[in-house]
C-alpha atoms as one frame of an Amber mdcrd trajectory, in Angstrom:
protein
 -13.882  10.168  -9.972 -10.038  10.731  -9.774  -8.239  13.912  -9.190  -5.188
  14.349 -10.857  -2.655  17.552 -11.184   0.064  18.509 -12.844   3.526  17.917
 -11.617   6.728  18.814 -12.843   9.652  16.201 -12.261  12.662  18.049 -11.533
  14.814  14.725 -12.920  13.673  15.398 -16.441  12.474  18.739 -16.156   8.739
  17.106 -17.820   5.477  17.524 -16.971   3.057  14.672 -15.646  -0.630  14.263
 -14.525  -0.410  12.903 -10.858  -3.171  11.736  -8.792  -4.492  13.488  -5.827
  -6.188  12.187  -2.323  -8.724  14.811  -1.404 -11.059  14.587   1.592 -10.180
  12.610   4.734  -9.274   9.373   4.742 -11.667   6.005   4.765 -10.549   4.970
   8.333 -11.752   1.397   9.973 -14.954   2.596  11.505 -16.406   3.834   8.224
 -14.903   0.437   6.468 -16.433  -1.439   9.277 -19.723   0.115   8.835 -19.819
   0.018   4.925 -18.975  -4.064   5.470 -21.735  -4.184   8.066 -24.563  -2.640
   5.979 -23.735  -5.130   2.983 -23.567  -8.257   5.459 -25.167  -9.852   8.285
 -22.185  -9.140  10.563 -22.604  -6.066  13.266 -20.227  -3.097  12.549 -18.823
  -3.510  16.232 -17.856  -6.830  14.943 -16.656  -6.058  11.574 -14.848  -3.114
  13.332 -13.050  -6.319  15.906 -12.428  -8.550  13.199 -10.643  -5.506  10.788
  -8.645  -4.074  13.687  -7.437  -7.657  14.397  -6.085  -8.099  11.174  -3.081
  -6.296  10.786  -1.440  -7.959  13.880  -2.651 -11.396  12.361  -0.883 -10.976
   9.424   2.261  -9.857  10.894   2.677 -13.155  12.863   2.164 -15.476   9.860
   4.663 -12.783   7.617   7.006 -13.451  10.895   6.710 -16.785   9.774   8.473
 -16.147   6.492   4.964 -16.695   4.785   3.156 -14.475   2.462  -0.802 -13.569
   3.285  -2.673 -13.778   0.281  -6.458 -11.872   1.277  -8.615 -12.974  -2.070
  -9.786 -10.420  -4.183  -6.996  -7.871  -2.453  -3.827  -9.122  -3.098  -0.170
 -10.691  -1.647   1.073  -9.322   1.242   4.713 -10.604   2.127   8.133  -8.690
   4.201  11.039  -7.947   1.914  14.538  -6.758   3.792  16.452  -3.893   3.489
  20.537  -3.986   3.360  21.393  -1.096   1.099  24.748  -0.195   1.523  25.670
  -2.958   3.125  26.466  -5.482   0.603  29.477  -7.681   1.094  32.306  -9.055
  -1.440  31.624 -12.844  -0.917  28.882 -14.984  -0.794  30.518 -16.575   2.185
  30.218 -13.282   3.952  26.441 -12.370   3.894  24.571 -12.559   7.304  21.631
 -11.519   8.635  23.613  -8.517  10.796  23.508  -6.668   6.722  19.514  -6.299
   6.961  18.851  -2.823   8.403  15.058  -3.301   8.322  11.740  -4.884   6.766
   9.173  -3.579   4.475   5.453  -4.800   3.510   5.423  -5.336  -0.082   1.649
  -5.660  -1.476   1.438  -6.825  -4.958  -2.722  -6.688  -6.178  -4.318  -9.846
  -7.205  -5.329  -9.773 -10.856  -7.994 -10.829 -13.039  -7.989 -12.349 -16.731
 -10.300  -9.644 -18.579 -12.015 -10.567 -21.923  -9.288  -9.195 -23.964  -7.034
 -11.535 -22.448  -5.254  -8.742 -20.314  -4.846  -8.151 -16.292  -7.005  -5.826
 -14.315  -5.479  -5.328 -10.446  -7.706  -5.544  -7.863  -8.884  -2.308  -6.343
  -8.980  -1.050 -10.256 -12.011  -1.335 -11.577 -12.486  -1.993 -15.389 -14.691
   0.329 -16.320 -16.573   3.311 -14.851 -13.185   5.038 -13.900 -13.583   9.000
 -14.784 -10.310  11.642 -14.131 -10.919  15.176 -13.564  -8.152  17.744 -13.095
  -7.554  19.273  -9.164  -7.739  23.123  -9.382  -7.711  23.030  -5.040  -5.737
  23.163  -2.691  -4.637  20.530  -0.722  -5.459  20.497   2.977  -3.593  19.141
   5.858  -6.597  16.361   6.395  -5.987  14.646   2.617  -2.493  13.807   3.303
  -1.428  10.528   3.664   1.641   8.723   3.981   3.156   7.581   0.964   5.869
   4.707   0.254   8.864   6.867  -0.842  11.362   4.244  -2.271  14.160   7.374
  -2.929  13.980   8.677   0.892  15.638   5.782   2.477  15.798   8.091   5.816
  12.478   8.186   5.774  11.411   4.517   4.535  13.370   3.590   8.049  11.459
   5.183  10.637   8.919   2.641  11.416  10.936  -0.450  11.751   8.794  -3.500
  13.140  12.912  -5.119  13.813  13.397  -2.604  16.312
């Protein structure tokens, strides 16, 4: 089930449903251990393997290649220059890139209509209810906030 409440854009002054994270967080331990009790693979080593893999990926994406992890999606770097563009083609250099971002784009699926579905959305079986809680400090978690660039900066992996 997804939570969803109501938000009120202050661009437009309109209302939208917007999804809520309640509970804690899925962190690697429980991951490992789901993996582990639907393979053949200890959860100590699923737990190795999955805390491995971030570090893994960032050395091939160092590489200028994209990591493509089947039935998740594309994971690839994109640069940052805002506000640093240049008049000239002549003059662009790699002192205008002010930092790096992971950019994850879902694999997809060919569904009998003839349509997409992402991965990590499932087809069917999806129900929405409406929050009426409050939201603690433990169901935060970070979001991608492309309008606070301030913000978007602070973990750097060029620095």
């Amino acid at each position: 089930m997804i939570f969803w409440k109501r938000v009120k854009q202050a661009i437009n002054d309109l209302w939208y449903p917007r999804s809520v994270t309640v509970g804690k967080p899925v962190e690697t331990q429980e991951l490992a251990n789901r993996i582990a009790r639907e393979s053949t693979v200890s959860p100590a080593d699923t737990h190795a393997v999955l805390r491995a893999l971030p570090n893994i990926m960032a050395d091939f994406m160092k590489e200028s290649r994209a990591v493509h992890f089947e039935g998740l999606g594309w994971f690839r770097y994109t640069t940052v220059s805002a506000g640093n563009g240049v008049a000239t083609k002549e003059e662009v250099n790699s002192d205008q890139i002010t930092g790096l971002r992971v950019q994850f784009t879902p694999d997809r699926t060919r569904n009998m209509s003839g349509g997409y579905t992402r991965a990590l959305v499932a087809d069917e079986g999806i129900t929405f209810m409406e929050w009426l809680g409050k939201e603690s400090d433990e169901t935060q978690v970070p979001e991608d906030n492309e309008d606070d660039e301030e913000e978007s900066q602070t973990e750097n992996p060029m620095e």
